[in-house]
Each structure stands twice: as structure tokens, then as C-alpha cells.
N, C-alpha and C positions, 0 to 999 in steps of 0.2 A: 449503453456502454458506460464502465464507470470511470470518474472523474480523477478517483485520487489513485496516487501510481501504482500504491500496492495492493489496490484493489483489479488493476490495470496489469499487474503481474501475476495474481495470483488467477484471473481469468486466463493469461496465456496458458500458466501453469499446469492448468486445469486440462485445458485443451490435452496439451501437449501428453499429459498423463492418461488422460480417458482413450487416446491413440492406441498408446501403449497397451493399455487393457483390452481395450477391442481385439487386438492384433493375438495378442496372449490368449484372449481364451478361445478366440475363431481355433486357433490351433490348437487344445486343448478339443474339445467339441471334434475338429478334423479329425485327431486321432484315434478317440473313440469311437468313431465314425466306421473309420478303416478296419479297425477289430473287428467291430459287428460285422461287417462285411464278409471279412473273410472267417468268422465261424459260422458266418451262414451259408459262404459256397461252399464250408468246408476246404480253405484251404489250408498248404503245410505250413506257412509260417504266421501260424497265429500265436505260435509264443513269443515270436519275436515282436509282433505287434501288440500283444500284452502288455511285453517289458517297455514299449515306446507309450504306450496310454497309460501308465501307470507312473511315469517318469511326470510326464504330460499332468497327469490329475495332480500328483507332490507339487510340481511346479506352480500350478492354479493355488493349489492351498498355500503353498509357502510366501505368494505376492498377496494373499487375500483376496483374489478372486473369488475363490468358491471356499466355505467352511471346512474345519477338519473335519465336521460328522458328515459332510456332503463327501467328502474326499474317499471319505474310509466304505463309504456306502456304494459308491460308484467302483471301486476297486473290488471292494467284494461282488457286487453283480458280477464283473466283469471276471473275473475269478470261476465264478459258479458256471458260468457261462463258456469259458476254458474249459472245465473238467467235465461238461456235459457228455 
């Protein structure tokens, strides 16, 4: 554990941020998730669930979770994958 305070806050800091990301990209991941899903049973609202994982990816890339070329690569699968 370290000694000097802002060493001391910025370990809270730290914490309290990697929460936040965790939490971000579970959901991010979940939504993508749900699309696959349902283009694979084939169901009707898979544009809807497009427009929500693709919101989802923006979001991931806009905090820096995941890279813009990650971003734009996962949308495009996800895309190709709609139009199948």
C-alpha cells in the first residue's frame, strides 16, 4: 500500500475507474451478444438489436475501451451479418 496521499488517491482512483470500465464493456460484449443471438434463431428484431450494439461499440470506443479500428470492424461484421 502506498505511503504518500497522492499516491494513496490515485490507487483509489484507479479502482474506482477500472469499476467503471469493467461494467462498460460487460455491457458492450452483452450486447453483442444478444444480436448474435438472435440472427442466429433468426429472430424479428434483429435491427433493433443492431442499432443497440452498435450504439454499444460507439460508446466502448468513445471511453477508450476498445480502438476506433476495433470499433468500425465489429460493426462491420455485425452489419454483414444483418444482411446475410
Amino acid at each position: 500500500m502506498p505511503i504518500i496521499e497522492s499516491s494513496i488517491q490515485r490507487a483509489r482512483l484507479n479502482k474506482v475507474q477500472r469499476e467503471r470500465n469493467v461494467q462498460q464493456l460487460s455491457a458492450y460484449r452483452t450486447e453483442v451478444k444478444k444480436f448474435r443471438k438472435a440472427v442466429e434463431v433468426g429472430s424479428d428484431n434483429a435491427n433493433e438489436l443492431f442499432v443497440n450494439a452498435s450504439s454499444a461499440i460507439d460508446r466502448a470506443a468513445s471511453k477508450g475501451l476498445i480502438s476506433k479500428n476495433k470499433a468500425s470492424r465489429d460493426k462491420s461484421r455485425l452489419s454483414a451479418l444483418l444482411n446475410k
